[in-house]
Each structure stands twice: as C-alpha cells, then as structure tokens.
N, C-alpha and C positions, 0 to 999 in steps of 0.2 A: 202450488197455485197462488197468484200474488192478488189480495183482498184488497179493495176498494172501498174506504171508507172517508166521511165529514175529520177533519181536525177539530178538536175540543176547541170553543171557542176561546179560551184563554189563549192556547197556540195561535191559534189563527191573528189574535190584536199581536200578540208579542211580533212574530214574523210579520206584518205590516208596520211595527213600531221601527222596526230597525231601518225602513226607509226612511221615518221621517225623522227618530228623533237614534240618530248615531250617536251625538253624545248631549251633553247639555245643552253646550253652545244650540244646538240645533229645536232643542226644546224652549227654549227664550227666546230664539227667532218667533217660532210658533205662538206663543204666548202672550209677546209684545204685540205681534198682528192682531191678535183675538183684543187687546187693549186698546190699540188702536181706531178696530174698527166699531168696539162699543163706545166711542166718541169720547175717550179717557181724557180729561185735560194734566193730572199729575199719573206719572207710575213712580214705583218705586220698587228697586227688584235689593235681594237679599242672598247672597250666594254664601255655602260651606263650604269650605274645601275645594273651590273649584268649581260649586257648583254639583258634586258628585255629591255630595254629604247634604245637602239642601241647596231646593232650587225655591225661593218666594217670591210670585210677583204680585202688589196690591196696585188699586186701579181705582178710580173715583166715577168709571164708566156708567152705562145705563144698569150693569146689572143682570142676574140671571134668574129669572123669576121659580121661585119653591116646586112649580111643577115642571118645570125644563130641568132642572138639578139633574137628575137620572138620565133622560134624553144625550144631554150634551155630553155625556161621558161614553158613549156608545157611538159607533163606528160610521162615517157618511151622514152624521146629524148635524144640522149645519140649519142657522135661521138665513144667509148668505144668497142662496140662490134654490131655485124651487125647479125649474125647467130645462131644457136644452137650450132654449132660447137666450137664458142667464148666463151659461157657461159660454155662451158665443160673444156677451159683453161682459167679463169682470170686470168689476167696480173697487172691490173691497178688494183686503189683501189677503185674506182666508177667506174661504171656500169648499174646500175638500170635505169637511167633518173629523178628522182624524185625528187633529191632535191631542185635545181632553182622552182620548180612548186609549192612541201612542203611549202618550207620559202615564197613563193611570195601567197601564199594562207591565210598563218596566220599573216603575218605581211605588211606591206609600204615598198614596196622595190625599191631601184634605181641599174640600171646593166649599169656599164660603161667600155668598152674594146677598146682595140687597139692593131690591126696585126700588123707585121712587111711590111705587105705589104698593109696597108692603109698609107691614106697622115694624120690622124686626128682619134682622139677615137669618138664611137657612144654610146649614152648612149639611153636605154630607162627604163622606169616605170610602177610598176604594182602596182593599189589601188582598192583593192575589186575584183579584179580578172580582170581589166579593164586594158590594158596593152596600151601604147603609143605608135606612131611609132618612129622608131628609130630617134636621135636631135644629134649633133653634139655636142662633148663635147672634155675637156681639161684634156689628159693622155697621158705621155709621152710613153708606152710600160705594158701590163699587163691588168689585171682587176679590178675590183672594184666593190663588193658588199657591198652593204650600206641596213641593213632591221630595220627599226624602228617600236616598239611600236606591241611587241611581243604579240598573241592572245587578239588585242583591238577589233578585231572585231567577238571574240566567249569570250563572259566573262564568261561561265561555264570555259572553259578552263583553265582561266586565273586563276582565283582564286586558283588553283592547285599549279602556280607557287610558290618558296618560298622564303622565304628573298633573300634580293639585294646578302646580304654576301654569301647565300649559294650557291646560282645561278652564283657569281662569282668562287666560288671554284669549281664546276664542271666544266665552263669552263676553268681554269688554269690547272684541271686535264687533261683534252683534249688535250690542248695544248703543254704541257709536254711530254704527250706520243708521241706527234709529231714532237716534238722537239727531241724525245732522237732514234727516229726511223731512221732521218734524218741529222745527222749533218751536210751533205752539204750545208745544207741552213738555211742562216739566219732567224730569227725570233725575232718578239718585240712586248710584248704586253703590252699594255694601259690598264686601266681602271681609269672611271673620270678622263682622263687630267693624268694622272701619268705614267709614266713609271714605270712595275710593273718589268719585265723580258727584257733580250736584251741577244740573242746566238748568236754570232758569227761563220759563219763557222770554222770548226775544224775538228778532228777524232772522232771515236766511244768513249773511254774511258775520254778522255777531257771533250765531250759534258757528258758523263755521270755524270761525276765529279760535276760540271757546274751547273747539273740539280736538281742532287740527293743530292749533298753536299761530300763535304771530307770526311767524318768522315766514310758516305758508301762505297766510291774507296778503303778507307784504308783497309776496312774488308771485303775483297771480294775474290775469287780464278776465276782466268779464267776457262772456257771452249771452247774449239774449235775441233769437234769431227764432224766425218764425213764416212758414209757410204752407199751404195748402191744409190747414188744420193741425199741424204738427209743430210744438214750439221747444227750443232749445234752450234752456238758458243753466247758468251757473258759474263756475272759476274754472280756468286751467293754468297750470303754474308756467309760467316762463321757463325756457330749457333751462338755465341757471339753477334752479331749484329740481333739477330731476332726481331720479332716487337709483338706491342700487335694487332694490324691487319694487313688486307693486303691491306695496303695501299702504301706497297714497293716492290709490286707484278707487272712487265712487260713482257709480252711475245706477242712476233711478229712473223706472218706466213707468209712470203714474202712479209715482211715490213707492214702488218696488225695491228693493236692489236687485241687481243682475248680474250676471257673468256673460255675455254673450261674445262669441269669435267675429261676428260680422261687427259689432260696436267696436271691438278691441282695435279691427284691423284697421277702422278708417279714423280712429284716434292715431294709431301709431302712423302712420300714412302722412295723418297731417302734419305729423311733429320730424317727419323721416329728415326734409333738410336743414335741421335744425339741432338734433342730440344723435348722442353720439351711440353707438349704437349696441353698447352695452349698459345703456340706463332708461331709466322708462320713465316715463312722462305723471305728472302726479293732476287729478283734476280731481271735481265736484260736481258732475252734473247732471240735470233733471231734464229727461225727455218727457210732454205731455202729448198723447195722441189720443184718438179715438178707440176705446176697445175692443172695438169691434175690428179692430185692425192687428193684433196682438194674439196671441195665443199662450196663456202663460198655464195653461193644463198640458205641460209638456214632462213635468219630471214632480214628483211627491213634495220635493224640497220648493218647488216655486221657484226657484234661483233659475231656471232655464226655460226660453222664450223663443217663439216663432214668431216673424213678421210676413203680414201679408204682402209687402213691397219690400224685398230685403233690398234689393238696389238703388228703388229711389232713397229710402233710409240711409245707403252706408253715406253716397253721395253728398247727402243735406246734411251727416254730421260731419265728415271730411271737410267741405266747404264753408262750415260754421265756425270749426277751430283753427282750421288753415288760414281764416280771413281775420282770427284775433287773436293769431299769431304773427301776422304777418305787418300789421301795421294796427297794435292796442292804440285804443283814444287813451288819453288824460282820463276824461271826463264819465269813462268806465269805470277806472279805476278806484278801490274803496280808498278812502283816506288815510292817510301816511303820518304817521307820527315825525315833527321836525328834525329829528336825531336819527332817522332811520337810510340808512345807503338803499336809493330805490336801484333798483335791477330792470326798468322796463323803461321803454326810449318810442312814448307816443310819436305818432306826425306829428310835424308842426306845417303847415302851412304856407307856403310860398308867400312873402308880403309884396307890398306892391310895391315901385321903387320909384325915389323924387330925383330931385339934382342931385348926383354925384361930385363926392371930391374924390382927391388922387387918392390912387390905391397902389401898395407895392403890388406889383405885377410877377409873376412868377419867373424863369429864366428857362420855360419851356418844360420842367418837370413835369410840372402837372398836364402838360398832352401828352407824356410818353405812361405816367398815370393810371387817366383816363382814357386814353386815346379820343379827344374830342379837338375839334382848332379854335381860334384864337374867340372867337365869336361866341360859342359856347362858355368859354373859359371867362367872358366879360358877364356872362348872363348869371351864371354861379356864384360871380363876386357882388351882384348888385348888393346883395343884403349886408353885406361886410360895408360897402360904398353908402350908405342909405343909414346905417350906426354912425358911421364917420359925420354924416349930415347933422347926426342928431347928438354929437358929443360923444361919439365912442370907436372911438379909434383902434385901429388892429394895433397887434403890440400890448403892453405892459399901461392895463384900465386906469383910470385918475379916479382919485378919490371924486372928486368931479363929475365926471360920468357916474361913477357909482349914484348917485344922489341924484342924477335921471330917473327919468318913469322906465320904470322897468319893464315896460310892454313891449319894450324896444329890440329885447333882446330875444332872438329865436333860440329854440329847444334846446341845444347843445352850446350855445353862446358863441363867444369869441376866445381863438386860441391867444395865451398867454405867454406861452414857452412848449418846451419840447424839454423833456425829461428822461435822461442816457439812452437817447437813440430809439428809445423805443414807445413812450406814452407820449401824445398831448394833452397838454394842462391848458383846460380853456374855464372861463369864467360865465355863468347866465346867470338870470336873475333869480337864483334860489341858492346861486354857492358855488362850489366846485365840481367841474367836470371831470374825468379822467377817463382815457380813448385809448384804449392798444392799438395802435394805428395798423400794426398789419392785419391785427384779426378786422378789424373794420373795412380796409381795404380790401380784406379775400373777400368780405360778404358781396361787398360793391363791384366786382370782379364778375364775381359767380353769378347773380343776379342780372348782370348785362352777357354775360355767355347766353344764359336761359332762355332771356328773349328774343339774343341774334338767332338762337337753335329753332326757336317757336316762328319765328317770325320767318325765317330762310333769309335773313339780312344781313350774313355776315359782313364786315369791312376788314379785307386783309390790304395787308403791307407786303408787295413784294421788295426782296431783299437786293439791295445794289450787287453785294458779293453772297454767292450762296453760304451758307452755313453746310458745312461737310463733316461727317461722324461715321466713326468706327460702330459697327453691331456682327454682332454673329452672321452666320448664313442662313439661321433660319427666321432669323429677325426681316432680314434682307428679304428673304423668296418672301415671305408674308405682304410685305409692304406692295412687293411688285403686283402680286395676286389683289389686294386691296386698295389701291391708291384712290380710290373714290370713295373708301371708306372715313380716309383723312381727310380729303375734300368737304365731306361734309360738317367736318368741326375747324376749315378755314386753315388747313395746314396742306399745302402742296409739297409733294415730297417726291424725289427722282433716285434711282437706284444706281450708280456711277461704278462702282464693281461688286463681285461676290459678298465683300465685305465693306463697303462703303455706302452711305447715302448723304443725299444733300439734301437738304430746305431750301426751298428757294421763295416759298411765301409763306406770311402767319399772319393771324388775328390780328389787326390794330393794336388793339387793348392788350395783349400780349408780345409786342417786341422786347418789351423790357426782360423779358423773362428769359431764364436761362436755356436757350431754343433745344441744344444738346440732350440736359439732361431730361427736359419737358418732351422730347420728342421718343425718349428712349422708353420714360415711364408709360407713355400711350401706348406705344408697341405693346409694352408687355400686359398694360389693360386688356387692350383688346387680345390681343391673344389667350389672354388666360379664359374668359368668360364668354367666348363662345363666336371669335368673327364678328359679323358683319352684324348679329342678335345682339353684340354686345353694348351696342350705341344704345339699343332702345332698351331694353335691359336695366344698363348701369348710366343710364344717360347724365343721371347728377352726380355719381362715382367720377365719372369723367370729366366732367366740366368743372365740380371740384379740386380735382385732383390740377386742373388748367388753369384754375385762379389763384391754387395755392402757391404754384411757382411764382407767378405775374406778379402777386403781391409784395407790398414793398417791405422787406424785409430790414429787421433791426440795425442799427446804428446810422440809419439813411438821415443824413441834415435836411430838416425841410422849412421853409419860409415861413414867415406867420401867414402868408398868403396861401400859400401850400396846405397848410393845415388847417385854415378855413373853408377851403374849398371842400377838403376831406368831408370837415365837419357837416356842408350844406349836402353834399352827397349823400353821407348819412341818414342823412332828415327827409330824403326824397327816396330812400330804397326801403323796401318792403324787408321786414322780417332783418335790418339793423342791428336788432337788441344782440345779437349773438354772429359768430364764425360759425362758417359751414362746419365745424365738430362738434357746434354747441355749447362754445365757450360766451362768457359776455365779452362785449366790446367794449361797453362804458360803463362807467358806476357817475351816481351822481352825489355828493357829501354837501348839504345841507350847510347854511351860515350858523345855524342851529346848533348841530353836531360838531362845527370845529368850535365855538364856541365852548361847547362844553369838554371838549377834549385840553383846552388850553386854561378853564377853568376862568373865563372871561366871566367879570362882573360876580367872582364873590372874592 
C-alpha cells in the first residue's frame, strides 16, 4: 500500500531551490535584484572559487530590519507585492520570496543588516535549515549576504557543478548584465582576493563602453524610438562588428534581462539583409512599457516573459532596428575618438545646387551602372558641379581646396583615384575615404531590385539579339511550366528546344550582368526552394543573388565622374554601411589617425 505523506520542510526549500538557484551564477542574479530593489547605490560582490566556495554580496541599501531577519529567509515572504492585483503590475525585479529560503537551503549562510532607523546591524544564520536568533553585529548601513560551500549538503547536486573557471564566468556574465542595466550604481567584483571589475557611477553609454569595451561603442548606431506607451532605446552594433555567438546579445524589459524568441526573432529579422548568416547581431537594449502589459511570473528564474501584444511588439522592435540600420544619423552616434576607423556611413543630405562648371561627364558607364538616362546622370553629379563652384574640383584635391570650409564637402567626399581595380580613394573633410566599389555597388543594385519588387515598377531592356544558353531538360520543362514566375523578377525567357532557352529581356539595371550565368543560378533558386513560394519565400535570397552578378566587378576602370556618382548613390541608399553579406563597404581613416601613423609633428 503506497503512504501519503508532507515532505520535511528542509526537502521541500532544497527541491524548490534547484529551480531558482542551479548554481551560483543564478544565486547572484537573485541577490543583486534583492540589492537593487532595496535602492543599493554601491554593491560589491566577493566570489571563492567560482563562487562555489563563497558567494558575498554587501549593499548600502535600505536594509532588513531585526524583526524581518527570520521572515525573509522563509519561503513566498516577500515585502514586493501583497495582492493578485501586484502580481498583474511588477515593478521590482523580485517578487517571488524564494530566494533568501533557495540559497539558505543549499548552502551556510550568514544575513547581516542595518535600517537607518536601528542603533546597530543584526545578523543571523542558517545551517541545515536551522536558523539562529537574531546577535548583534557590526555594519555600518546596508546588507550582507555571505553563503558558503554551495550544495555541500546534496552532493548529487554538486557534482553537476562545473569548473571554478566556468562557474566564475557565469557569474561575471550576471554581473555584467547588472551592471550595464544600472549605471547608477557602483559595482566591484572580487574573485580569490582580486579585484576582477570596478564601475563607477556614470551614464548609459559610458557604463556600456566600460563594460563591453571600445571597440563595441565605436560600431554601434543608437536607437531611441517610442510609441503608444512603449519606448526603445539603446546600441545595436553595425553588421561589421557581429559575433560568432551571442554572447554580445542584452535586452532589458523594465530593467530585466530576458531571453525572449519573439524579441530574438524581429532583432534577427531586422539585421537578416545585412549579416551574414552564420553571425549574430550584438546590441544593448532597453524596452520600457507598462507592466501591466508584461507577464514576467512565467518561469522561477524571471528570465522568461509573456506579452500581452506579442505582434504589435515584435513589429515596433523590428521597425526600430531596421530603421537604425538602415540609414544611422551622425548625430546619434556617441563620440569617436580622432584615431579611430568609424565603420558607420550616416545620411548626408542632398544639398542644394548653384551655377555649375564643367564636369567630366561619364562615356555611358554609369547608365549601364545604374540603369538611369542622361538626365538622372546630370542630377547625381550636381554636388560634384557645386564643389567645382566652390574650389574643389573632381580629380586629385589642391592644397587650396583643402583650406576651404569644409561644409562643402558631402559624407563620402570626392573620389581621388581608384586603387587596383577594386577600391576608391576619395577624400571629405575628416580624412580619408576607402569604398570597395563592388560591395557598394551590390548594396545599390539590390536596394533598387527591392523597390522595383514592392513597387511592381520593373524597367526591362529588351535584347536586340536574344541571349541563347544550354540547361538540362529539367531546367528547361521548369522554366516552360513557370515563365511568369521570371516575369515577375523582369526576366522574359523562351524555351527554343529541349535543351535550349533564350532571354530575350532583363532588368535595366541588370544588362551589364552576365545574363547566362545569372539566368542559370535563378533556375536552380527557384527550383530548389519550392516553385512559385519560392519568390516570396527567398525574395531577398534572390534579388541578391541578381545584384551580386550586376555588380561591377574588380579590375573595371572607372572615371573620377564614375566614382562620384558611386559615391552620391551611396549617400542616398539605405542601409550602404555594408554588402548584402554584411561586409562593410567603406571605412573612413581620420586626418588624425594618418597623422599619427606617419608620426607627423613629433
């Protein structure tokens, strides 16, 4: 007969301990919330071994007054929320009650506090679940949790845990994310006697700097975006800076961190035509909304969250990164040290345009290019015409021009040369430029695909003599069976025998392009991905893969007219900074930086 009995309370904390506090790391999460939300201005945490051998965290907070001592170390006790009606708004970052009960269940723990309105701190101690009455101890303001000798008293447990080294790195991940949540408050953290970390009060972008390192602040574009009660704001790195994981992935819900699959997707969403697609996007950012909109009583650990509008949500963060991806301001941007290669290619602004002088005129490239006519082709060059007005001539700059007001000069400047077939070398008024002209030119390609697709505006070129190519038979029946599936990406296509087809019209913007091999690689797209689903599907797969041909590919001679035009092109496409793989297009080297490369002025 099988008896039905209470589990001994100590069982009972241990088995609820294992949800919240798996190992340390998860125990300092806990802890730091409890610090935080007694309005801590310094912590300061103190790890052995990992954490496993001692875990200490001290806190300047309100404090836990002599007769809560007991209380808080017992299970759902919680000053946090009182009602159903609390738990339908969290505020704070704890709530539950559990953690003081958690850690004092699996480990030797000592609790020492002090109000502002005791004469002396109280400390008491829990071993084995046996807990002391409150003794009289020495703290000037704040708290003090001190838990030694992590699951010594469940060694199935223990054994789980894993090296000192790793065990440390998840709590410095911890710690981090609480550090870069809060700049208000100081933080330092120890491990074995060392000083590992030390933040100082600061701002948001400082602390980020601080935490994440330089190299991340430099390649970032702000966000701060806001609507219907919902606000966005913080860094996302430029594709350039992406990562081989996500281990430079933070997102905070009213100062939370989170894990959530709907926030992941419409980050990754917004970044899809831009990195490549085995690296992942690194950002910083803070959603604030209303709580009542939230549900973060979803899992023990708090890390997993429900939204009451998951759609209008993904939507508004998709559209927030997509749109400071796609054309960063300048004036977003945090400040850049003179010496530093910026990796981000704000707008510039269309200027207005006076009397023109002559301008070398291209020899037709640039409409086979861009596919635009002559008309266009004058409109692109005003700004180049309009430098010329004012002292600054296409071609190889004068010391002269230099020594102009430099407002003259738009974002990417004026090309200066062309360097083995493949970069242009243009000059603005900060320094040097440097273009890989075909990644530039696929972005500019692909971008005008997108919107002939959106817009149903194709402009095809039919072919005086058709273009004729060899493909298999199954290539062939396919095309016959879909020739309105090419139609709609602006490519007419005829079937002349079993194993032959023509083109007999393409894209404007794509004659240049190798029509054969361009026509072979769509065949076999669309075949492989599913027909006619495959356009909607892989729509930017495809129109990619249509620019990549088109684009003007290495060793091509181009004018300095030609590569002006590039340059202005640039400066008016969205999301420029990078090639459709996610490469950068330009870097820009500072007067500053060569300067100190060539050891000018010592």
């Amino acid at each position: 007969m099988v008896t039905i009995k209470p589990l001994p309370e100590l069982l009972i904390n241990q088995i609820a301990a294992g949800e919240v506090v798996e190992r340390p790391a998860s125990a300092l999460k806990e802890l730091l919330e409890n610090s935080i939300d007694a309005d801590a201005t310094r912590i300061d945490i103190q790890l052995l071994h990992g954490g496993i051998k001692q875990l200490r965290i001290t806190d300047n907070g309100l404090g836990i007054a002599k007769d809560e001592l007991i209380p808080a170390l017992t299970r759902h006790s919680t000053s946090k929320i009182s009602t159903l009606e609390d738990l339908h708004k969290i505020t704070s970052l704890g709530f539950r009650g559990e953690a003081l009960a958690s850690i004092s269940a699996i480990s030797t723990l000592i609790l020492t506090s002090h109000t502002v309105d005791q004469n002396h701190a109280w400390q008491v101690q829990v071993n084995s679940g046996s807990i002391t009455q409150p003794q009289p101890a020495a703290l000037t303001r704040g708290t003090i949790v001190d838990a030694h000798d992590f699951y010594s008293n469940i060694p199935a447990r223990r054994k789980f845990l894993k090296t000192e080294a790793t065990e440390y790195t998840h709590c410095e991940t911890v710690f981090k994310r609480m550090a870069l949540v809060r700049p208000d408050i100081e933080f330092t953290l120890q491990h074995n006697g060392k000083l590992r970390h030390q933040y100082p009060v600061t701002g948001f972008s400082q602390r980020i700097e601080v935490v994440l390192g330089e190299e991340f602040i430099q390649s970032v574009t702000c966000i701060n975006e806001q609507t219907a009660g919902i606000r966005l704001h913080g860094y996302v790195a430029l594709p350039a800076y992406s990562r081989a994981s996500r281990d430079t992935q933070y997102f905070f819900v009213n100062h939370r961190f989170v894990r959530d699959k709907l926030i992941a997707h419409a980050i990754r969403e917004a970044y899809r035509d831009v990195l490549h697609l085995d690296r992942y996007p690194a950002f910083v950012l803070f959603l604030e909304m209303d709580p009542a909109e939230v549900d973060v009583n979803v899992h023990p650990t708090k890390s997993e969250i429900k939204f009451r509008d998951p759609r209008a949500l993904h939507q508004f963060i998709f559209h927030a990164v997509h749109k400071s991806l796609a054309r960063p301001s300048r004036e977003t941007q945090p400040a850049l040290p003179d010496n530093v290669v910026s990796k981000s290619m704000p707008h510039y602004p269309k200027q207005h345009t006076g009397e023109t002088g002559k301008i070398e005129q291209p020899t037709g490239l640039y409409q086979s290019l861009f596919g635009v006519d002559n008309e266009d082709l004058n409109n692109s060059t005003k700004i180049e015409a309009e430098a010329q007005t004012n002292h600054l001539p296409s071609g190889l700059i004068t010391d002269h021009a230099i020594a102009e007001e430099k407002r003259d000069y738009p974002l990417l400047g004026f090309a200066v040369g062309q360097l083995h077939g493949v970069y242009i070398l243009a000059q603005n008024k900060n320094g040097l430029i440097i273009v890989d002209m075909h990644a530039a030119h696929e972005r500019i390609l692909y971008e005008k695909l997108k919107a002939s697709m959106d817009n149903h505006s194709w402009s095809t070129q039919s072919l005086l003599i058709p273009v004729t190519l060899q493909a298999d038979r199954g290539d062939v029946v396919f095309v016959e069976e879909h020739l309105a599936l090419f139609e709609q990406i602006g490519l007419e296509l005829a079937v002349l025998a079993p194993t032959t087809l023509a083109v007999r019209a393409v894209p404007v913007i794509l004659q240049q392009a190798d029509i054969v091999k361009l026509t072979l690689d769509l065949i076999q797209e669309f075949r492989q991905y599913g027909n006619s689903r495959a356009l909607e599907a892989r729509r930017n797969e495809i129109l990619a893969t249509m620019a990549c041909h088109a684009a003007i590919r290495a060793n091509r001679t181009l004018t300095i007219a030609e590569m002006n035009a590039l340059l202005r092109e640039m400066e008016a496409t969205d999301r420029a900074d990078q090639c459709n793989h996610g490469r950068p297009t330009w870097y820009e080297m500072s007067l500053a930086s060569l300067d100190k490369l060539f050891m000018r002025g010592k």
